[in-house]
Structures are given as structure tokens and as C-alpha cells.
C-alpha positions in Angstrom: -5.0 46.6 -37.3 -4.4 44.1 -34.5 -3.5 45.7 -31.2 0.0 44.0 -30.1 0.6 44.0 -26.3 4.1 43.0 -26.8 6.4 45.1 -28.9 10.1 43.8 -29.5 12.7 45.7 -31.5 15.9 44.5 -32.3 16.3 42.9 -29.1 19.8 41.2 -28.1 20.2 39.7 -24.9 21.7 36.4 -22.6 23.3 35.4 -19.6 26.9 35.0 -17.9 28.0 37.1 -20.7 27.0 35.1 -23.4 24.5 36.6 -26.0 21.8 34.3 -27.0 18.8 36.3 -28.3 20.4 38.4 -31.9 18.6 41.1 -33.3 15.3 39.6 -32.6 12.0 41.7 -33.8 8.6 40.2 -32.9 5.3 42.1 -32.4 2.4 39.4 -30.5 -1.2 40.5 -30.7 -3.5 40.3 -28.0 -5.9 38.2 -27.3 -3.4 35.6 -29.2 -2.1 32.0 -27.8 1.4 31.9 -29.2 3.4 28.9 -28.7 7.4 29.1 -28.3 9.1 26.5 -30.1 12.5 25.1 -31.1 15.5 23.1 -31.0 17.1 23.1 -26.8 19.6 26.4 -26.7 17.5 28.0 -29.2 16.9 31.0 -27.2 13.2 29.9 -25.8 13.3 30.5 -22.1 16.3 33.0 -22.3 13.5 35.1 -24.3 10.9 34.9 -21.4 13.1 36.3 -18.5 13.6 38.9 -21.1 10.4 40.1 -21.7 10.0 40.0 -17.5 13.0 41.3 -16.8 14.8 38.7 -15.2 17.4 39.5 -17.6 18.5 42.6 -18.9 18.6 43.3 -22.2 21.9 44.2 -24.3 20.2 46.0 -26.5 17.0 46.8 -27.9 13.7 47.3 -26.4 10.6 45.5 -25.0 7.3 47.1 -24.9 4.2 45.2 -22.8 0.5 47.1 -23.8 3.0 49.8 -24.9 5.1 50.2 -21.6 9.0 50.3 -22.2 10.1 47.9 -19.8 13.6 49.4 -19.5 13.1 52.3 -17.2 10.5 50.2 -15.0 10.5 48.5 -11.5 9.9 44.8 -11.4 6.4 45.4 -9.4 5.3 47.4 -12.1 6.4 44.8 -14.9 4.5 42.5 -12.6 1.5 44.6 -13.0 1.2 43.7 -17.1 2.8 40.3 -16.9 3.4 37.2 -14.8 5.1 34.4 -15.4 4.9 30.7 -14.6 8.8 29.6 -14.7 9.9 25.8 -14.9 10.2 23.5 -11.7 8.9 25.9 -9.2 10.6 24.1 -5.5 8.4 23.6 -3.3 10.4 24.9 0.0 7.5 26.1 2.0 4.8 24.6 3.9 2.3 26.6 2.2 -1.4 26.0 1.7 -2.8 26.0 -1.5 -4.3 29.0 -0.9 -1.7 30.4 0.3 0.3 29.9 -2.6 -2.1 30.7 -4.7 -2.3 33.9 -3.0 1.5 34.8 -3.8 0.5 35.8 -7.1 -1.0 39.4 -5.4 2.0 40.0 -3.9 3.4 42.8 -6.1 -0.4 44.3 -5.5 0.4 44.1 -1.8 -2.6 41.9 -1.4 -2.1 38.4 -0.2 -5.3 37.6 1.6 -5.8 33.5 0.7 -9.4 34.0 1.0 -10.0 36.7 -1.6 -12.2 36.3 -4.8 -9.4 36.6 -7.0 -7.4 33.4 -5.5 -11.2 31.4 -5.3 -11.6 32.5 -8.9 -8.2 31.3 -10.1 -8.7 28.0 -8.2 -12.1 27.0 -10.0 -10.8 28.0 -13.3 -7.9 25.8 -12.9 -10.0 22.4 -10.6 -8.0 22.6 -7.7 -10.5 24.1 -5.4 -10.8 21.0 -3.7 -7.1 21.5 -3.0 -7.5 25.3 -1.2 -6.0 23.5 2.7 -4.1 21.3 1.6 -0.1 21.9 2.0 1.7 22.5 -1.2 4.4 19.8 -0.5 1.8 17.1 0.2 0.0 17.1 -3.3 1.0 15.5 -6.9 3.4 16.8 -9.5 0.5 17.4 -11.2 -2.2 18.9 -8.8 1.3 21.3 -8.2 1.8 22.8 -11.7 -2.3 23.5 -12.0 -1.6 25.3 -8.8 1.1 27.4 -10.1 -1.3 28.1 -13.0 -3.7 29.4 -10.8 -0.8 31.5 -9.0 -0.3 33.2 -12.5 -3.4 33.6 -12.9 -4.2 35.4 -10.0 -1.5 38.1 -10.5 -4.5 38.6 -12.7 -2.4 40.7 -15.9 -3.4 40.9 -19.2 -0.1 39.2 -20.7 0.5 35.6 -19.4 4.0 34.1 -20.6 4.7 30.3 -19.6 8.1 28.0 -19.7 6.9 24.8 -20.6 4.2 24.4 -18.4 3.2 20.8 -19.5 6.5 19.3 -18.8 5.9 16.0 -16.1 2.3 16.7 -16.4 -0.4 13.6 -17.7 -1.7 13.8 -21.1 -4.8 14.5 -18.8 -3.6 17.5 -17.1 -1.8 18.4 -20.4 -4.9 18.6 -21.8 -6.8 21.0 -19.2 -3.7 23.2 -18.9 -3.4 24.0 -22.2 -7.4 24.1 -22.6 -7.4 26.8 -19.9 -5.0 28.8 -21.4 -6.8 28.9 -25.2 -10.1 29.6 -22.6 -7.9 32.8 -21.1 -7.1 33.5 -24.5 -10.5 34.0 -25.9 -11.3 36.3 -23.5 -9.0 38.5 -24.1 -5.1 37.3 -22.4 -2.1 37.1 -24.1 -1.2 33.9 -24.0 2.9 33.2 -24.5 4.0 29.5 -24.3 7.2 27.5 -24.7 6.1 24.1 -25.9 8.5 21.4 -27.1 5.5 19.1 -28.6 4.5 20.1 -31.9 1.3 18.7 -31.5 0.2 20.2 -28.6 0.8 23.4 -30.6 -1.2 22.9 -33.2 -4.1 21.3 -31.2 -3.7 24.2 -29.0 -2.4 27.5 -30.0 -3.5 30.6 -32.6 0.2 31.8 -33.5 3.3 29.8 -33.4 7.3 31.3 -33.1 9.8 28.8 -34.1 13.2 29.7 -33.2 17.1 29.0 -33.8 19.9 30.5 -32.2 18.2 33.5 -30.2 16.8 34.2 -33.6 13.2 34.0 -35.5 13.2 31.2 -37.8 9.3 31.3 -38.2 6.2 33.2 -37.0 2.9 33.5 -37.9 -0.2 31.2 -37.6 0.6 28.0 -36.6 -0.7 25.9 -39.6 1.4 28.0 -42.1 4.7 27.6 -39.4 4.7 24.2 -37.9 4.8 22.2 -41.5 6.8 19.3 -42.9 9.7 21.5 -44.4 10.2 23.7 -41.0 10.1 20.8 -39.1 12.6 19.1 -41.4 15.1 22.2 -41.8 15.1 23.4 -37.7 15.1 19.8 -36.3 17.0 18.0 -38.9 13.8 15.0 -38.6 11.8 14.2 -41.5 7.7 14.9 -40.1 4.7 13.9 -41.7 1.9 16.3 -41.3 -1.6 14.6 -41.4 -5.6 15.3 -40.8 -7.3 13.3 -38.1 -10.9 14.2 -38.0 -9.9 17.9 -39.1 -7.3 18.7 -37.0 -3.3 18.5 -38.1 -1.1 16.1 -36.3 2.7 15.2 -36.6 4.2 11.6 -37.0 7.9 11.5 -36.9 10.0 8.3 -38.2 
């Protein structure tokens, strides 16, 4: 039996009192890369703050490596899983390092020089980057460094609102690599993706949802497929092999 390190039951949950996750039951293995997808208002990032806490739930319950979130402080969530959130500002005149280092600071250890922000630094590339000052690098030399701030909260469960968006297919590329690298040795791996193809080039499981509920989980070449794609999107997809991997080609 797989081990799951999340856990959702019946979970219902939104914002500024309107309810957008319904009823939603879900159980993500570890070790897995799953990929969050769906029409926009679907439910996608409002399902993210929920499983960190950001927003509380209605009803239900979240488990992380069997933890019930609800009677937990936000350090200790932050102990089994960080987050990498869209359009991070960049307010501060930060170092790399420095920044990088911010993902400790629910351990109470922010020391820019310690192995874990070096480690997180050469897994993403951007050690060349350590002195540099956050607001004088690229877009995309930013959102690798971010990465490497999740990282190096260093948790087990590693959730991610569309991390590629702005990014070059380049960096698209080595983000996404990364994170099926983390993956493999042992993370858990939650993304929301809007491009189908970079889910199935990239990740093991894929959720498709529509209005805050599960349209479709399981692995991704049984759930991203011609007549999903068609019923949740309203598009007609072809679904092709190049060189043994699936792509999509809309219209």
C-alpha cells in the first residue's frame, strides 16, 4: 500500500465567504509529482492555501504525513510543508542568500551561509547569484531563487502555484526537472500547472479540477486525454507520440 503524506476528507473551503472547494476527498502519495490542473476559478490555488493553512477550512479535514492540520500552529505546518506562492514582490533589498535563507525561518535559523541554503542554491544553478541583491536579478533567475527558498525550508511535502508562469521554456524546463529530481528522492511534489504538456512531460499523478471539485485523478496518461481535455475545457485536443512521449495539439 502506498504511503500518502496528504490525507483530505470531505474538505469544503474558500474565501470572503464564498465556498469554492465542495466536498473534495483526495489522498497524494509520497514520493509522487502531482500536477494541479483546470479551467481559471476551478478551485486550484484556493486548494493550496488550504492544505497550508492560509485558509481555514469550512469543513473537513487535512492531514500532512498524518498530522491534522486543524489544531496546529502555522510554524509547525511549516515544518511538513512549504510553499512557493505566485508573484512573490520583491520589497526588500535582500541578498540571494539572504533570501534564500528565509526559508529557515520557522526553524529559527536564518544564517545565509549555512549548508542548507548552499545546498538549495546548487540544486537550483543560482549559486553564482548567492551576493547579489534580489531586486537586481531576472524574472527568471528570481523564481529559481524562490525555488531554492522552498527548498531550503527543507520539508518533505513541497506544494507550488504555478511556478513556471513568466519563466523561459529554458528555465521552465530546469524547474520542473528539479522538482521530478526532488521527487525521486523521496518529496512530495504538489503543482498547479496550466500547460498540459508540461504535465505530462513532467509529472507521475495528475488532479484535474472543476468547480472546487475533482473531475479527475490518477496517473497522468490515463487523466490528461482527448475526452477530459474536451469535456473540462470545452477545446477539442489531439493527443500524439513524439519520440515516445505524449504531447497535446489544440486547433
Amino acid at each position: 500500500m502506498t504511503e500518502n503524506s496528504v490525507q483530505i476528507a470531505s474538505l469544503c473551503g474558500g474565501y470572503d465567504e464564498k465556498t469554492v472547494i465542495r466536498d473534495l476527498t483526495l489522498s497524494i502519495g509520497k514520493g509522487s509529482f502531482t500536477a494541479i490542473a483546470g479551467p481559471n476559478g476551478a478551485g486550484k490555488s484556493t486548494l493550496l492555501k488550504h492544505l497550508i493553512k492560509e485558509l481555514p477550512a469550512e469543513g473537513g479535514k487535512i492531514l500532512l504525513d498524518g498530522n491534522d492540520i486543524a489544531s496546529m500552529r502555522q510554524r509547525e505546518i511549516a515544518s511538513l510543508i512549504s510553499f512557493m506562492g505566485q508573484n512573490t514582490p520583491r520589497t526588500n533589498d535582500f541578498t540571494v542568500c539572504e533570501a534564500v535563507a528565509l526559508g529557515r525561518f520557522a526553524e529559527g535559523d536564518v544564517d545565509p551561509h549555512s549548508p542548507k541554503v548552499d545546498r538549495a542554491l546548487q540544486l537550483t544553478g543560482t549559486g553564482h547569484l548567492a551576493d547579489k541583491i534580489i531586486t537586481r536579478i531576472s524574472g527568471g533567475e528570481f523564481q529559481l531563487v524562490m525555488l531554492a527558498r522552498t527548498i531550503c525550508q527543507d520539508t518533505d511535502i513541497i506544494a507550488l502555484d504555478e511556478p513556471v508562469n513568466n519563466l523561459d521554456p529554458r528555465h521552465q524546463i530546469l524547474l520542473l526537472d528539479l522538482l521530478g529530481k526532488l521527487a525521486s528522492e523521496g518529496r512530495t511534489i504538489i503543482c498547479v500547472l496550466h500547460d498540459l504538456n508540461a504535465v505530462l512531460r513532467s509529472c507521475s499523478k495528475c488532479l484535474l479540477m472543476e468547480d472546487g471539485r475533482i473531475f479527475a485523478y490518477g496517473d497522468t496518461k490515463d487523466v490528461v486525454t482527448e475526452e477530459n481535455i474536451r469535456k473540462l475545457y470545452s477545446i477539442e485536443a489531439k493527443i500524439i507520440q513524439d519520440n515516445g512521449k505524449s504531447v497535446v495539439l489544440f486547433p
